[in-house]
C-alpha positions as a printed Julia matrix, in Angstrom:
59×3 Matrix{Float64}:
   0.0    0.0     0.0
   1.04   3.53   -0.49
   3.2    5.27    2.08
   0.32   8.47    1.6
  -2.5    5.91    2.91
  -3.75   7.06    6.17
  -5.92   5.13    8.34
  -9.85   4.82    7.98
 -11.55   7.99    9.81
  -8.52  10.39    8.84
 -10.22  13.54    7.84
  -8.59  14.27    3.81
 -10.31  16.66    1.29
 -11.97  15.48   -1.74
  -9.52  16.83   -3.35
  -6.51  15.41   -1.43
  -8.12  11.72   -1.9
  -9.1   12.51   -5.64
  -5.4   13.29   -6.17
  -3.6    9.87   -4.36
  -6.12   8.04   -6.73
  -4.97  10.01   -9.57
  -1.0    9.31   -8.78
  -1.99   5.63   -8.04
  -3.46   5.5   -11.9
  -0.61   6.91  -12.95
   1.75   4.57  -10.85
  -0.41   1.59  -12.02
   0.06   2.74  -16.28
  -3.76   1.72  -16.35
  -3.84  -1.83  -15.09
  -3.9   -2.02  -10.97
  -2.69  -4.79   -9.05
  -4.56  -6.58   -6.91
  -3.04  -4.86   -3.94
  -3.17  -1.65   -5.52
  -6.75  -2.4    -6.48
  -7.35  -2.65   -2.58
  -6.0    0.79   -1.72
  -8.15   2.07   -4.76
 -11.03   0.44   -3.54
 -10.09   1.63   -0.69
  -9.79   6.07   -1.2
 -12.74   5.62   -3.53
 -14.93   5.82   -0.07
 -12.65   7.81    1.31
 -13.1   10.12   -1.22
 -17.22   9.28   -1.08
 -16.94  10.33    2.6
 -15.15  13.5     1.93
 -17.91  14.71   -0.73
 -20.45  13.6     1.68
 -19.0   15.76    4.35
 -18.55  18.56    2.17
 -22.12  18.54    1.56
 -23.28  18.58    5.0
 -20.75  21.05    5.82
 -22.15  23.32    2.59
 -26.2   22.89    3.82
């Protein structure tokens, strides 16, 4: 796993998350490993729970 990952409940923009997935694509040339398909799988909800707290912060 990357040496960026932080543990579940870490508070991490959107943004911040969006751009680890973006190096990990980048990393990966396309095709993921099955680890690095875990730590996608992985900042995807991260990154679900930072839009979703953005939200509720924004209403």
């Amino acid at each position: 796993m990357s040496r960026d990952f932080m543990p579940p409940g870490s508070v991490r923009s959107a943004a911040e998350v969006n751009e680890q997935i973006r190096a990990l694509w980048l990393r990966a040339a396309g095709t993921l490993s099955a680890q690095e398909r875990a730590e996608y799988e992985l900042l995807v909800v991260e990154w679900a729970e930072a839009i979703r707290g953005a939200v509720i912060e924004a209403a």
